[in-house]
N, C-alpha and C positions, 0 to 999 in steps of 0.2 A: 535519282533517289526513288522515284515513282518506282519502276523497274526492278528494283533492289528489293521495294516492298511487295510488289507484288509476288516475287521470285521465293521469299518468304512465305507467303501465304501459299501459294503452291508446294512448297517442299514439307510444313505441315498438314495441308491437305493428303498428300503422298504415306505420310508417315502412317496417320491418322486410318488411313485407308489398308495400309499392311497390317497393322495392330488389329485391325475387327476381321482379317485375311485368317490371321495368323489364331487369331480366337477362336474362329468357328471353325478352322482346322484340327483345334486341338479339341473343341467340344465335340465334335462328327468322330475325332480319333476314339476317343474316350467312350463315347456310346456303342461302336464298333466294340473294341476291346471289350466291354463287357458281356452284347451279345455273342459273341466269339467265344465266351467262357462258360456260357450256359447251352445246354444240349436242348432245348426246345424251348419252343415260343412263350411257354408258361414259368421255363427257368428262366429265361429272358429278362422277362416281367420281374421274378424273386428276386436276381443277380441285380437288374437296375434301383428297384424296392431297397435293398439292402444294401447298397453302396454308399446312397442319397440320404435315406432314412433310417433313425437311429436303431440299433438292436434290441429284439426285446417285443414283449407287449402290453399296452395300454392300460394299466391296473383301471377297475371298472368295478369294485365293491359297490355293493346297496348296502349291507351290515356287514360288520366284522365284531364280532361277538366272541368273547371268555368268556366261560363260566366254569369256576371253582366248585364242584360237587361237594359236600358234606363228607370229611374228611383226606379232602384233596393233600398233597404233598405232608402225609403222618398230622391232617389238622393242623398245620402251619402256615402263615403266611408265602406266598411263591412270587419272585419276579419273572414275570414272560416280558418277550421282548420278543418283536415280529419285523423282521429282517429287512429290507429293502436290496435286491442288489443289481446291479449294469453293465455288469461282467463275467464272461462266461469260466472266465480262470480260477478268477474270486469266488464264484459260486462253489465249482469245487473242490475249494478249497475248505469252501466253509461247510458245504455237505459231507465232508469227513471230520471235521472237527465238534467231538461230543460238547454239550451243555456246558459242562464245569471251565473249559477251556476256553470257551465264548465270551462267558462271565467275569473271567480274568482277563478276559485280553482287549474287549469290546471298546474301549476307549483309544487304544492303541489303533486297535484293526481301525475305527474312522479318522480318527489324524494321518495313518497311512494310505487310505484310498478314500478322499473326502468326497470326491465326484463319482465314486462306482458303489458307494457303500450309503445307504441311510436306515437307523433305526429308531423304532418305538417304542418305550421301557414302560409299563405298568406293573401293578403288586396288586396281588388279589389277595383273599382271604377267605378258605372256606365258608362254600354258601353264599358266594357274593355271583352277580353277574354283571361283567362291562361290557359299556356298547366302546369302541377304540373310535374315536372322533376320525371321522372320516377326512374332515377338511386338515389333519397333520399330517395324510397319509397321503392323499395328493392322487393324482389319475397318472402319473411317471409312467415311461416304460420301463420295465424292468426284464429280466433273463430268469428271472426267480425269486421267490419269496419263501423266506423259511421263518417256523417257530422256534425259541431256542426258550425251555421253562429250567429253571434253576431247582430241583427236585432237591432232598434233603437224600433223596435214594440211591446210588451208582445206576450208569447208564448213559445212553447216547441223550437222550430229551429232548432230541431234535425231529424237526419232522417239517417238509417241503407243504408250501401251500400251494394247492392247484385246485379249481380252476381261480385263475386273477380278476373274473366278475361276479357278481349275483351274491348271494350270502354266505357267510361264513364263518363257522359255530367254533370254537375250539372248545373241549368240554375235557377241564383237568380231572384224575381221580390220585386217589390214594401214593399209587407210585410211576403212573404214566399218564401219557394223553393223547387225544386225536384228531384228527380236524374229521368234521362232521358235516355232510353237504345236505343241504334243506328236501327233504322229499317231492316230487315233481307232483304236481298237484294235478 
């Protein structure tokens, strides 16, 4: 019986021993494959970076600022709403599609892409300025960030925010708007 268990205990030992074989075969294969796909030591780096680690970059806002100018959208109240997105498909998809269609479909488009999609809805009111609470915004990666203002005027009313750190003015007028990057001091 002695024998019989011991006989066990070595054929797990055995197993145990092919499985962390067979692991680091396939970890050594996979780091291979990747350098193999990148043409220098620096794509190397990018190729292994971007395999491991999520796409996108690290939102890094100090302020994110609206402000409604005196007479913004014909002196009417405006909803902005500032994009979040994780996907580079969905990006484009939503960089072609104007304001008014954002507007309508905005609840739809996050029940169908709940983990590549998140946004932030505020309403200003000429003459008014918001600070967008930074801790609902979150430091996420993203692939992009767009404005999308609901204007009372025809038009696209969309506009990409870039750069993803340091401050961030958006200043509505009458029938458009811009993003606005703080002067280098």
């Amino acid at each position: 019986m002695a024998c019989a268990e011991a006989s066990l205990a070595q054929g797990e030992i055995t197993l145990f021993y092919r499985a962390a074989i067979a692991t680091k075969l396939l970890l050594v294969s996979l780091g291979l494959a990747v350098l193999a796909s990148c043409s220098s030591t620096s794509g190397a780096a990018n190729g292994f970076s971007s395999f491991f680690l999520p796409k996108g970059s690290r939102l890094d806002w100090s302020r994110f600022t609206v402000v409604a100018n005196e007479g913004a959208n014909l002196n009417t109240a405006l909803a902005v709403d500032l994009v979040l997105v994780q996907d580079d498909a969905l990006l484009g998809t939503l960089l072609a599609m104007p304001a008014s269609k954002w507007f309508a479909s905005r609840a739809d488009m996050a029940n169908t892409y709940p983990e590549q999609l998140r946004y932030l809805s505020v309403e200003v009111v000429p003459g008014q300025v918001m600070a967008l609470p930074l801790d609902k915004i979150g430091h996420e990666r993203v692939v992009g960030a767009l404005v999308f203002a609901d204007y009372q005027t025809p038009g696209e009313h969309r506009l990409r925010v870039s750069p993803l750190q340091g401050d961030v003015l958006i200043q509505l007028d009458a029938r458009s708007f811009a993003v606005a990057l703080p002067k280098p001091h």
